[in-house]
Structure formats: structure tokens, C-alpha cells
C-alpha positions as CSV (number, residue, x, y, z in Angstrom):
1,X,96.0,83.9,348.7
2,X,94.3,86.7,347.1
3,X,96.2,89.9,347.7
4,X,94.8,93.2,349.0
5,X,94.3,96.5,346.9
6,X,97.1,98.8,348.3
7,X,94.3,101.9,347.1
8,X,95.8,104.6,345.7
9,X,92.9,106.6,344.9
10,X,91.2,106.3,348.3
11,X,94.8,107.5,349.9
12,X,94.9,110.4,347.6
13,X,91.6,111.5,348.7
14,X,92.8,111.7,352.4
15,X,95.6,113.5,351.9
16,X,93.7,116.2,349.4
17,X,91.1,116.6,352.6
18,X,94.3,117.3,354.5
19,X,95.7,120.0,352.1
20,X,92.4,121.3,352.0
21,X,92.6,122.3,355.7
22,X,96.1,123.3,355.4
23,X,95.3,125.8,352.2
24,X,92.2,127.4,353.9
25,X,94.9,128.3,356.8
26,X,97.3,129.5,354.2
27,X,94.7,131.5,352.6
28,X,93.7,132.9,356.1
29,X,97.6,134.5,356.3
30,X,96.9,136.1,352.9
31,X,99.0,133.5,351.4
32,X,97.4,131.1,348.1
33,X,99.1,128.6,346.7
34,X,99.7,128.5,343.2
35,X,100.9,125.8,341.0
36,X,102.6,126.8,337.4
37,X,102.1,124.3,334.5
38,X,104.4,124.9,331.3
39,X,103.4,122.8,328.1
40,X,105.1,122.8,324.8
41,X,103.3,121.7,321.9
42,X,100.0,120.0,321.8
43,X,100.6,116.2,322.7
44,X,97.3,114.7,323.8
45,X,99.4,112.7,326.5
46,X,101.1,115.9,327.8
47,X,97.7,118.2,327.5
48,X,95.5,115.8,329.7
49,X,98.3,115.3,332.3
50,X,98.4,119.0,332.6
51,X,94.4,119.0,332.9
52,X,94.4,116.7,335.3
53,X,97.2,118.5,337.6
54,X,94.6,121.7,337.4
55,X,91.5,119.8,338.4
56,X,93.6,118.2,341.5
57,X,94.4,122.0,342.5
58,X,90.9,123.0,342.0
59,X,89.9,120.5,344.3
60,X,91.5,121.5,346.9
61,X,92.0,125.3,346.6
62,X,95.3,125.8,345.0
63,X,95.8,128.6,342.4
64,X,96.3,127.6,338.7
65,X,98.6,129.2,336.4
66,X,98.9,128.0,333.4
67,X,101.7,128.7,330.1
68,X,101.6,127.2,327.2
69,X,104.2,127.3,323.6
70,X,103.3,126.2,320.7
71,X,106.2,123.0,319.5
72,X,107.8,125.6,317.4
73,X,109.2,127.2,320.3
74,X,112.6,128.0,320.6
75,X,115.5,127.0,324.1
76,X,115.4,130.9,324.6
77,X,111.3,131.0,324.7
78,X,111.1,128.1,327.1
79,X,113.6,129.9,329.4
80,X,111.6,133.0,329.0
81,X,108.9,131.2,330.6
82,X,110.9,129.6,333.4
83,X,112.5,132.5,334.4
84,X,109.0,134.3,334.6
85,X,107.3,131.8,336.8
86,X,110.7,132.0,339.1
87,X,109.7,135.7,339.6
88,X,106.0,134.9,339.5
89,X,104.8,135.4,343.6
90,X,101.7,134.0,343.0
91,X,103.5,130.9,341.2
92,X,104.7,128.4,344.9
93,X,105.8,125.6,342.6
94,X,105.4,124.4,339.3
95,X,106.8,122.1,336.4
96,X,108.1,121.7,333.1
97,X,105.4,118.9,331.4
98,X,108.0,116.6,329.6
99,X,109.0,115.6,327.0
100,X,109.9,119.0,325.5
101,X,110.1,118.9,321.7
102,X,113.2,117.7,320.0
103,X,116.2,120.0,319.5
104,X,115.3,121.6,323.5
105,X,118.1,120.9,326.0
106,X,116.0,119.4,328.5
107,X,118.2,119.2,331.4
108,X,119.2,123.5,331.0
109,X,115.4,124.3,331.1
110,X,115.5,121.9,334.6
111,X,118.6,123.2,336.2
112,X,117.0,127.1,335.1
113,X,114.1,126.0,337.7
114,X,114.0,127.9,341.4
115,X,114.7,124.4,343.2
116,X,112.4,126.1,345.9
117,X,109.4,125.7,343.4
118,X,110.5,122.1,342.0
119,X,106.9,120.9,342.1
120,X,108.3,117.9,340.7
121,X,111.0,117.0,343.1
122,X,113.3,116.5,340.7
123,X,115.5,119.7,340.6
124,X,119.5,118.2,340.9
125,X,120.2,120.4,343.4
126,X,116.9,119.0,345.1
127,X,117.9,115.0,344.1
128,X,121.3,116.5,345.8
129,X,119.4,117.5,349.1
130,X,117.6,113.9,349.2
131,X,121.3,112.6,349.2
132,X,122.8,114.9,352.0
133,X,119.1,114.3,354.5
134,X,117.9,117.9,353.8
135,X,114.7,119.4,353.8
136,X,113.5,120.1,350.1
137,X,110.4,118.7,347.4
138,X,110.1,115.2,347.7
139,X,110.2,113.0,344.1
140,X,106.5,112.7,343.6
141,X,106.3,108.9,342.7
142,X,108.5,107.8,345.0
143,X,107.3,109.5,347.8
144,X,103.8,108.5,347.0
145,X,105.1,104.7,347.0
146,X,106.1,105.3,350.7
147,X,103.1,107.4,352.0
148,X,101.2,104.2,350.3
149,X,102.7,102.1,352.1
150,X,102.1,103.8,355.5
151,X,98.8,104.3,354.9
152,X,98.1,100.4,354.5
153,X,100.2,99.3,357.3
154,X,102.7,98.2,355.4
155,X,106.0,97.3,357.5
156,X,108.8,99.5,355.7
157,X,111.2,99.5,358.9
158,X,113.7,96.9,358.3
159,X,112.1,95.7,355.0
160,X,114.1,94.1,352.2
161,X,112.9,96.2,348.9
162,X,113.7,95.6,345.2
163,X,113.4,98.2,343.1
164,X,113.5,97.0,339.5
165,X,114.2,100.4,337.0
166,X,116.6,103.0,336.9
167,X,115.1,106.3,335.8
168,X,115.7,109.1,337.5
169,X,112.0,109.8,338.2
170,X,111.5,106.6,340.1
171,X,114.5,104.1,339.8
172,X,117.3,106.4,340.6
173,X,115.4,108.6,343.5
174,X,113.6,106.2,345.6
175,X,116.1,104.2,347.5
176,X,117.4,107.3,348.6
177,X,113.7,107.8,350.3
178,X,114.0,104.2,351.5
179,X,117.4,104.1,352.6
180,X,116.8,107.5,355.2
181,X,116.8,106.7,359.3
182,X,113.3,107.8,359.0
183,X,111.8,104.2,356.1
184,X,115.3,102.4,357.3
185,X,114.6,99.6,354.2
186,X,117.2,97.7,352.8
187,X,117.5,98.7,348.7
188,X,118.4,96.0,346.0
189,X,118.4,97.9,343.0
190,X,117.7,96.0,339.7
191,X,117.2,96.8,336.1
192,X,116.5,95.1,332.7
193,X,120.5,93.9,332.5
194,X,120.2,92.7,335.6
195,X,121.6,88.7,335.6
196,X,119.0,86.7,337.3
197,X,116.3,88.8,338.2
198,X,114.1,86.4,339.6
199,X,116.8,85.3,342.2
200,X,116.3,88.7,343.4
201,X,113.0,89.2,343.4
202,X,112.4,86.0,345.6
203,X,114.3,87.7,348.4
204,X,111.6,90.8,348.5
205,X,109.9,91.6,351.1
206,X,108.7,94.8,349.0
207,X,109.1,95.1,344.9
208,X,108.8,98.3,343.4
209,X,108.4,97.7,339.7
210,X,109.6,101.0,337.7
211,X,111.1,99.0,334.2
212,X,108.8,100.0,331.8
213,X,108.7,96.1,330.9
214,X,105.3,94.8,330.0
215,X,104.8,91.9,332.8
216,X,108.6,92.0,334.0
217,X,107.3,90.8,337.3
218,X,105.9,87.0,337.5
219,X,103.9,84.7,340.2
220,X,106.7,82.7,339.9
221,X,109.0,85.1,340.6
222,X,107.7,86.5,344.3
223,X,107.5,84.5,347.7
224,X,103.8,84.9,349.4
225,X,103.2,87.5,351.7
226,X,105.2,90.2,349.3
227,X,103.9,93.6,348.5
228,X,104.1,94.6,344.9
229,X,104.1,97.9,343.4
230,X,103.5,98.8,339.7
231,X,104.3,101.6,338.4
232,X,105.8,100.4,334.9
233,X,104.0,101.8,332.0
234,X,104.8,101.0,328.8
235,X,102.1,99.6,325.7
236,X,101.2,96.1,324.5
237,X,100.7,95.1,320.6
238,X,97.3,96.1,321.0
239,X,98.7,99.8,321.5
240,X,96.8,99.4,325.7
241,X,98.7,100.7,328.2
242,X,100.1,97.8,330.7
243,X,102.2,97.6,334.0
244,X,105.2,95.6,334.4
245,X,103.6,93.3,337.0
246,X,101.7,90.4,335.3
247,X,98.3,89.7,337.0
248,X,99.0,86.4,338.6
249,X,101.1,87.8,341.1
250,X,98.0,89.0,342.7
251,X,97.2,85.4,344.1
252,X,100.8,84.9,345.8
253,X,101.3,88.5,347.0
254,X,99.7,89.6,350.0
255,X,99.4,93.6,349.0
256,X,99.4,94.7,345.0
257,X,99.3,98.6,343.9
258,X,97.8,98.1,340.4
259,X,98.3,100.2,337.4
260,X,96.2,102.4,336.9
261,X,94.9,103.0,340.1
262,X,97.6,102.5,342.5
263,X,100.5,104.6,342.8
264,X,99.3,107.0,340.0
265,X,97.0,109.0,342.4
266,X,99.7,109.3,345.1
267,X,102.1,110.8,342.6
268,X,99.4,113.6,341.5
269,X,98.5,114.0,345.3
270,X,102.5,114.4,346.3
271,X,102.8,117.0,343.4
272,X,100.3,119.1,345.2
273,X,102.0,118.5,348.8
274,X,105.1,120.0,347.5
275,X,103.2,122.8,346.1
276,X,101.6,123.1,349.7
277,X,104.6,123.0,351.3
278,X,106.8,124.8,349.2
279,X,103.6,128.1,349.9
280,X,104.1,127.4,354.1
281,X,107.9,127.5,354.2
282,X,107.6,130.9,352.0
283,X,104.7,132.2,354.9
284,X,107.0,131.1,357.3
285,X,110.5,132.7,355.8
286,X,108.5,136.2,355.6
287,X,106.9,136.1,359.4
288,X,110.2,135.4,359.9
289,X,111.5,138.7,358.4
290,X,108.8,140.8,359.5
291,X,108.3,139.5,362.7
């Protein structure tokens, strides 16, 4: 068995033709949707992320505004900035490009953040709406994950899912999207001290690989038929950037999401749903007060 691409890129692409439909309309109200970026420093990683965020939104129509600091910047500059694109109409949603440089308290300039423009999804007091079944941004990856798995026909409903990581930007979030009425999975959540890994991942009818373990996940370790989902990234000897699912897995599983190329695309198309989103609900809260 040879397994079949679960094709991130070519999902992507759909749902930017959708968002392109749905910010023409917007832009027909008098509303455009704008998405913030805020860099600190000059990291090469950071700066083409950023880059690539911006050519997403000019793809499909959404404004750009873009800050940046130079690393020197100081906790009260970095507020400065959040604060503004809180106030900033034009700004629907936006994020804080991590890591910020050493000596920032990360999680102040986060919780500072208007959770209605948590482009990211990863406001607490939006990870605290996930928990109580409210509306609010979606986690990009792991909503991407899901909307991947829809798109390819993938059964969700009932599934058994092992999710092998524990950060909150995948690990931590997505069985919370798995776990609603509306996926109904069933959530094993492993992690690198996790006693007997394989015994779990043999139970799978879904693995969502999140560890940042270079080829974690082994033929050996799957039963045919699974789907497999990489989104481990983490760098080999060599200094190349690998995914925690080994390649032989593609010959027992019967759907793989490679890295790159897989989930990747989804989580840069989410981040622009949000942004999307986040723009209709503010049309629709001020026809609300006018009307």
C-alpha cells in the first residue's frame, strides 16, 4: 500500500478562492480586512514567515499592515505597538511573530492582544473559549489539520486520534477541536515521556505528529489503513529541516500529510480565515448598531 497525499497546498488554494469571494463582499460594505504583522529583530526565519503571511493576503485581497522593532526593543515598545494595532480600525486581526528577543515577557505582550483580533488563535481567553464551545479564532494548525481532513474524506466522526506533542500551538489545542460534538474523535494524547509509544500508536485510526522528534513516527509503529499527519519540525545533523514521521510509513498508511507541503499551507490559509472572519463579525456588530 502506497498512501495518498493528503494535499495541503491544493486545499489552501480552495479555501483562498473562497475568502476571495467573501472579501470582495466585505469590500462591497465598505469594510477591508486588514491583517497586522509585528516583528522584532531581524531573524531570517521570522522575516520570511512574515513575507509569506503578506503575499497570502495579497492574494486574496486582505490589507497588509505591517510593524517592525529593531531586537533592541524594550517590553514597553512592544506594548506600544500592540496597544496601537488594538486601536488600529483598519487592523481585523493580527499577530505577534515569535520568538520575541530574550529578556521580553512573552506571554504579557499575548494576554495585551484584543482576543477579537487573535489572528493566531491562540489568545488564553480565546484557548478558554475553545474549552467552554464558544465562538472565537480557531488555533491555525490545528484547525487546518481538521479542514484537511474534511476535505480528503477523511472519517473524523468516531475516529480514534493520537496526538503525539504537547505544545500549546498544536499539542495542547487540538483535541479540544477534536473532542467538540461537531469532529466527535476520540483524543489519546502522547508526548516524548510517553511509556510505550508505539502501543499507542498501533491503536490509531488518525496520528497527528506535533513532537518536534526527527522520525518519532515508524512503519512499524502504525496499523494499515491509518492517516498520518506531520507537522513536527525540528533539524537533522545536516542542519535540513525534517518531520517527525519517518518516510516508510507512507507504504502502510493509507493517507500521509507530508512536511513541507501538507499541513503547513492549511495553517497560513486558517490564519487568513480568522482574519476574514474576525472583519464579518465586526460588519455585522455595527449593522447591528446602526440598523
Amino acid at each position: 500500500m502506497t498512501a495518498q497525499i493528503l494535499d495541503g497546498k491544493a486545499t489552501a488554494a480552495a479555501i483562498k478562492s473562497d475568502l476571495t469571494v467573501r472579501v470582495a463582499a466585505l469590500k462591497a460594505q465598505g469594510v477591508t480586512p486588514g491583517l497586522g504583522t509585528l516583528l522584532v529583530g531581524d531573524d531570517p526565519g521570522s522575516r520570511w514567515y512574515v513575507n509569506g503571511k503578506h503575499r497570502d493576503c495579497a492574494q486574496v485581497g486582505i490589507a497588509s499592515i505591517q510593524r517592525e522593532l529593531p531586537d533592541t526593543a524594550t517590553q514597553e515598545d512592544i506594548e506600544e505597538v500592540v496597544r496601537e494595532l488594538n486601536d488600529n480600525p483598519e487592523c481585523t486581526g493580527y499577530i505577534v511573530q515569535l520568538p520575541l528577543p530574550k529578556g521580553i515577557d512573552t506571554n504579557r505582550v499575548l494576554e495585551l492582544m484584543d482576543p477579537a483580533k487573535d489572528a493566531d488563535g491562540l489568545h488564553p481567553m480565546n484557548l478558554g473559549r475553545l474549552v467552554l464551545n464558544e465562538t472565537g479564532p480557531l488555533p491555525c494548525t490545528p484547525q487546518g489539520v481538521v479542514q484537511l481532513l474534511r476535505a480528503h474524506g477523511v472519517e473524523i466522526n468516531g475516529a480514534h486520534v493520537v496526538v503525539v506533542g504537547r505544545g500549546v500551538t498544536i499539542g495542547r489545542s487540538i483535541p479540544l477541536l477534536l473532542t467538540r460534538k461537531s469532529e466527535n474523535a476520540t483524543v489519546t494524547q502522547c508526548h516524548t515521556g510517553t511509556r510505550d509509544l508505539a502501543s499507542h500508536l498501533k491503536q490509531a485510526d488518525i496520528i497527528v505528529a506535533a513532537a518536534g522528534v526527527p522520525h518519532l513516527i515508524k512503519p512499524e509503529d502504525v496499523k494499515p489503513g491509518v492517516a498520518v499527519l506531520d507537522v513536527g519540525v525540528s533539524r537533522d545533523e545536516n542542519g535540513k529541516i525534517v518531520g517527525d514521521v519517518h518516510p516508510g510509513v507512507a507504504e502502510v498508511a493509507a493517507w500521509v500529510a507530508p512536511n513541507p507541503g501538507g499541513v503547513g499551507p492549511m495553517t497560513r490559509a486558517q490564519l487568513l480565515v480568522n482574519v476574514v472572519e474576525a472583519a464579518e463579525r465586526a460588519a455585522a456588530d455595527a449593522a447591528a448598531v446602526s440598523g
